[in-house]
N, C-alpha and C positions, 0 to 999 in steps of 0.2 A: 111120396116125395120125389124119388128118382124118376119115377112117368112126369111129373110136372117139368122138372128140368129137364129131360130130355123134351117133351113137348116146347115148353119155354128157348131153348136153345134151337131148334129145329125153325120154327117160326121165326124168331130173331133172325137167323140167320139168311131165310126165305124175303123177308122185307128188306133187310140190311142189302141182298144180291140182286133184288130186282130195282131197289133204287137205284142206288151203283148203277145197274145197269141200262136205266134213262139218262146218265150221263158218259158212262163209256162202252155202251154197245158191245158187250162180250156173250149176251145170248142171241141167239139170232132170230129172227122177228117170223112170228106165225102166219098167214096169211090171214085176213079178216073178210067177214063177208063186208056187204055194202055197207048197213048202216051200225054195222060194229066201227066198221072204217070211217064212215063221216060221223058218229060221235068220236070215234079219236081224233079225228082231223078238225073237229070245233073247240075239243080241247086243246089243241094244240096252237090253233089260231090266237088262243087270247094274249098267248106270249106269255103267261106267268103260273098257268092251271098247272102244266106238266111240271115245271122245274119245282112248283112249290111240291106234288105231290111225290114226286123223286126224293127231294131231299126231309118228307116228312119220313116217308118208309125210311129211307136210310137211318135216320135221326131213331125213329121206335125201334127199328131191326138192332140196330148197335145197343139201344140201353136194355133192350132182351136180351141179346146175347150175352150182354157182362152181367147181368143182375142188378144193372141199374133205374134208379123209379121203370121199377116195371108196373106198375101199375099205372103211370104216367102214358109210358109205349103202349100200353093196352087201350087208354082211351084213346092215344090220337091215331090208332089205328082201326077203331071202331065203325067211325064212319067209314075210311075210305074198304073197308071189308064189307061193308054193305052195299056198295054201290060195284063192288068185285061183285058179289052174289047177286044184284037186278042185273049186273050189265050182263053176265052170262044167264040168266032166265032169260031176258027180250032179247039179246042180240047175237051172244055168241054159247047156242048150251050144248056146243063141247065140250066146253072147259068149266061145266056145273060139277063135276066130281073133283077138281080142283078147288073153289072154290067152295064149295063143303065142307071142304077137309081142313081149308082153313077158317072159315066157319067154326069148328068145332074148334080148335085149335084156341081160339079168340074165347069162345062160351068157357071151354072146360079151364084155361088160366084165369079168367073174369072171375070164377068159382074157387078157384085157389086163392086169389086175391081177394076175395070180397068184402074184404073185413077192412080194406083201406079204401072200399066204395061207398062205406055207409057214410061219412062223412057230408061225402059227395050227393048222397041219394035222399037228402030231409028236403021235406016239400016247403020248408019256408027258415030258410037260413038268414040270420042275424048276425051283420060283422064286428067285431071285436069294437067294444067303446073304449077308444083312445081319449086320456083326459090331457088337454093340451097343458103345460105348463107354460109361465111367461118367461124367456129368458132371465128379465130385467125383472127384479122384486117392484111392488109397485109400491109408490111413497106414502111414502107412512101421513094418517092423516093426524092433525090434530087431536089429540084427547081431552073433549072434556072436562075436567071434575069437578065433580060435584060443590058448591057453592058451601064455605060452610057456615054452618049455619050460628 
């Protein structure tokens, strides 16, 4: 339980500092080869790839680090830890033991959580049947009775 937190905290915080720092520049930037360089510079082009990706990490980094829907932080961080792990296989694999490490990081809290994934993981989910009610009672109709006889 205290390896998960400290894992969960560690991480948290690793997201939390590198989005932060797409917006105020307090690490100082690595050099990148060519086409490490022109996919960040196509990302960068779109005008909305990087800010949104900034302020995702930042957003899952802070809800790891407090302990809040971490399980939440965990999936919207899923993807973009996948595309951390191809971009360092094809473009840049010095920073592939980084990026393992958080790799594992992501696997081994998915495993402490998983129990708030099942939910999430049925191959054919059926949403809540809401019965609508009518504000207005509807008018009363006429009753019958029977004729007598």
């Amino acid at each position: 339980m205290k390896a998960t937190i400290l894992v969960q905290r560690v991480f948290g915080f690793s997201f939390l500092a590198f989005g932060l720092n797409g917006f105020v520049h307090f690490i100082p930037h690595m050099g990148m080869r060519n086409a490490a360089l022109e996919f960040f510079l196509g990302l960068a082009a779109t005008g909305y790839m990087l800010p949104l990706l900034y302020m995702t990490q930042a957003t899952a980094g802070a809800l790891l680090l407090v302990s809040f829907y971490v399980p939440l932080g965990l999936a919207m961080l899923a993807p973009i830890i996948v595309n951390i792990v191809l971009f360092h296989i094809f473009l840049a694999p010095a920073g592939l033991p980084l990026a393992l490490m958080l790799l594992s990081f992501e696997v081994s809290l998915a495993w402490s959580y998983r129990e708030a994934f099942i939910p999430m993981l049925q191959p054919y989910a059926i949403p809540d049947q809401v019965e609508i009610v009518d504000s207005e009672p509807a008018p009363e109709t006429p009753r019958q009775h029977p004729a007598p006889i």
